[in-house]
C-alpha positions in Angstrom: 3.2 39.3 -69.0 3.0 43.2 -68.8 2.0 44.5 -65.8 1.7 48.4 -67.3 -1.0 50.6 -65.0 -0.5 47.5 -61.8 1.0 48.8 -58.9 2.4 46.8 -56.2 3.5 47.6 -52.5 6.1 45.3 -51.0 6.4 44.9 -47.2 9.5 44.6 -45.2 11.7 45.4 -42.1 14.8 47.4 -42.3 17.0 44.3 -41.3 16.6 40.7 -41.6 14.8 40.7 -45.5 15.7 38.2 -47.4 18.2 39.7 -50.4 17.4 38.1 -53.2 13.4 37.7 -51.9 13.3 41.6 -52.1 15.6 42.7 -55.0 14.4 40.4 -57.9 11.0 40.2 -57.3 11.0 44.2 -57.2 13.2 43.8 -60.5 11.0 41.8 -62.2 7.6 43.7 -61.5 9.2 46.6 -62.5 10.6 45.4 -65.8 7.2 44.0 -66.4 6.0 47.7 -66.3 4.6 47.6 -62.7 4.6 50.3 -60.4 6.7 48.9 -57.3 6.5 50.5 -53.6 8.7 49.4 -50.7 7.0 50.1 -47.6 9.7 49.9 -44.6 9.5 49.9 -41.0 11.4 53.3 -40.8 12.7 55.8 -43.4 15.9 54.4 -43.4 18.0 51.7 -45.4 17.0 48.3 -45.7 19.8 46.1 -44.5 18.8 42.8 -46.1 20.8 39.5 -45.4 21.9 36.4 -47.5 21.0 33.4 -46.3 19.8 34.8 -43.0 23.5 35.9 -41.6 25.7 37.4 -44.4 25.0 41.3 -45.4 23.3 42.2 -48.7 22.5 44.8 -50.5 21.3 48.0 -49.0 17.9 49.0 -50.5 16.2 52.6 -49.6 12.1 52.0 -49.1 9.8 54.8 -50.6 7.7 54.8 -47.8 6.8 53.2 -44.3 4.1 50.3 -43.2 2.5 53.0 -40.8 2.2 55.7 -43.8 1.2 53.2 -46.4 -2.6 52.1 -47.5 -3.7 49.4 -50.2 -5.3 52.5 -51.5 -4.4 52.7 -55.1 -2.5 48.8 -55.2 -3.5 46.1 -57.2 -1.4 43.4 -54.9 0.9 43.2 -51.9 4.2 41.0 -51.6 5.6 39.8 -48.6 9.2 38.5 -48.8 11.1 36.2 -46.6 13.8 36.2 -44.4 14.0 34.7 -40.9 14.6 37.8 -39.4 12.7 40.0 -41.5 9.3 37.4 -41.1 9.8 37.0 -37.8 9.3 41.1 -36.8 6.6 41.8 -39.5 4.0 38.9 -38.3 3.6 41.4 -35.1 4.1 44.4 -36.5 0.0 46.2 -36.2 1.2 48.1 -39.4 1.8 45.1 -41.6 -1.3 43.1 -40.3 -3.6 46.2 -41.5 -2.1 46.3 -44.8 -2.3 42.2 -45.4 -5.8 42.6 -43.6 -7.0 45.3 -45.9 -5.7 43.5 -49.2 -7.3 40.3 -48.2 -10.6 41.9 -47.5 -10.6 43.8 -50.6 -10.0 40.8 -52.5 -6.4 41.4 -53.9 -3.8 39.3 -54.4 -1.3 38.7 -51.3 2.0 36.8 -52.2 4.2 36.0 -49.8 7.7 34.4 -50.2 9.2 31.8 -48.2 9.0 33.0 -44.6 6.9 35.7 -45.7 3.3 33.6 -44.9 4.0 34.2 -41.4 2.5 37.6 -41.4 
């Protein structure tokens, strides 16, 4: 399915995310032509984790949950992670954006842990 002219933002922390929950979801949007935005906690690396406890890859985000609006998305993905789920369900930042998507009526995905938001 091509996803040419969708844009999607993806929330996470800068530890804890999920590897795999992050990377190929991100690929896969973005081979299907979708714009893809990784909104971070901070404007630094994402440390992600495999399986919860061993280090993954290091992804850099494009912007931060407190800079970022649904403004201009057409969905918002929440990936898992223990650690990573655990922070972002209090985080004020990441319950406006989830908010604002739901009440706009766009799609909010959210993988494994990631419901807990």
């Amino acid at each position: 399915m091509a996803l040419d002219g969708k844009s999607v933002l993806v929330l996470t922390t800068n530890y804890g995310t999920e590897q795999d929950e992050l990377t190929k979801p991100v690929a896969a949007l973005r081979d299907a032509g979708a714009r893809v935005v990784v909104a971070a906690q901070k404007p630094e690396a994402i440390a992600t984790l495999v399986s919860d406890k061993d280090p993954g890859e290091k992804v850099e985000p494009d912007t931060t949950l407190a800079d970022a609006t649904s403004d201009g998305y057409d969905a918002v993905i929440i990936p898992g992670g223990t650690l990573n789920a655990d922070q972002l369900r209090v985080d004020e930042d990441a319950q406006r954006l989830v908010t604002a998507f739901a009440s706009e009526g766009k799609p909010v995905a959210a993988i494994c842990h990631g419901p807990w938001l």
